[in-house]
C-alpha positions as CSV (number, residue, x, y, z in Angstrom):
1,X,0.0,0.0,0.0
2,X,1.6,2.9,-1.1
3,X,1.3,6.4,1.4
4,X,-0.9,8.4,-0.3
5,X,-3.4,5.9,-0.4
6,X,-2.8,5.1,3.1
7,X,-3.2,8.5,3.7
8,X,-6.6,8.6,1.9
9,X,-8.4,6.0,3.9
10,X,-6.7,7.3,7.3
11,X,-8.6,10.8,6.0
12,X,-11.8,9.1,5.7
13,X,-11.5,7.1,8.8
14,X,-10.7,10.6,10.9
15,X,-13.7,12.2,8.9
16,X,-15.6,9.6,9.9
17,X,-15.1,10.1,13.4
18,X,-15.4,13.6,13.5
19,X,-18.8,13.5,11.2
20,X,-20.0,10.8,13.7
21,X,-19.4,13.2,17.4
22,X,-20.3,16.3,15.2
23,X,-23.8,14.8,14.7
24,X,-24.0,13.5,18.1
25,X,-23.3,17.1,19.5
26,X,-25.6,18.5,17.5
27,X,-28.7,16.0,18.1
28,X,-28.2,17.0,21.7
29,X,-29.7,20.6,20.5
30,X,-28.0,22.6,23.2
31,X,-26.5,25.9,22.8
32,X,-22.7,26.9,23.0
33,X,-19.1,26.7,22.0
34,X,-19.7,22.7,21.3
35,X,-22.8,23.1,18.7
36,X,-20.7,26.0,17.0
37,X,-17.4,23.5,17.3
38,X,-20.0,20.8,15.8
39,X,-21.3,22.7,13.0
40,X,-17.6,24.1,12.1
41,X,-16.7,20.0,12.3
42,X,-19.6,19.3,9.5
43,X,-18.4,21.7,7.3
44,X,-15.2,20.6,7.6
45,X,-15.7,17.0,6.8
46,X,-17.9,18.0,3.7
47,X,-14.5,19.5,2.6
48,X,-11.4,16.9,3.1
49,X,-14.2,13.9,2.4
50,X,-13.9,14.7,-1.4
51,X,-10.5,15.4,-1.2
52,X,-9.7,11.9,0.4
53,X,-11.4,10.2,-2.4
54,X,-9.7,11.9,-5.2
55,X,-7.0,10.7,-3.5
56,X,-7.9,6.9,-3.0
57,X,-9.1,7.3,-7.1
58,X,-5.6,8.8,-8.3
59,X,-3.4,6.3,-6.1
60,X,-5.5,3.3,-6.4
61,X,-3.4,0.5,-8.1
């Protein structure tokens, strides 16, 4: 496995995780620096998440 592609699935794996206590946070529908953290976290991820499969597309073997 070569790095980049390594690097793209490690990418999606973070996202992932971050996407997954993002949407957790903002179920919980409270107010404060952790739903604006949240919300920053969603946009985020709908960023590098594209990113991460153009690079598991271009490196794949």
């Amino acid at each position: 496995m070569s790095l980049p592609l390594a690097g793209g699935i490690m990418g999606l794996i973070v996202s992932a995780v971050f996407l997954f206590n993002a949407v957790r946070e903002l179920r919980r529908n409270r107010e404060g620096h952790a739903r604006n953290a949240a919300m920053i976290h969603v946009a985020m991820v709908s960023m590098f998440v594209p990113f991460c499969i153009y690079i598991l597309i271009a490196y794949a073997p």
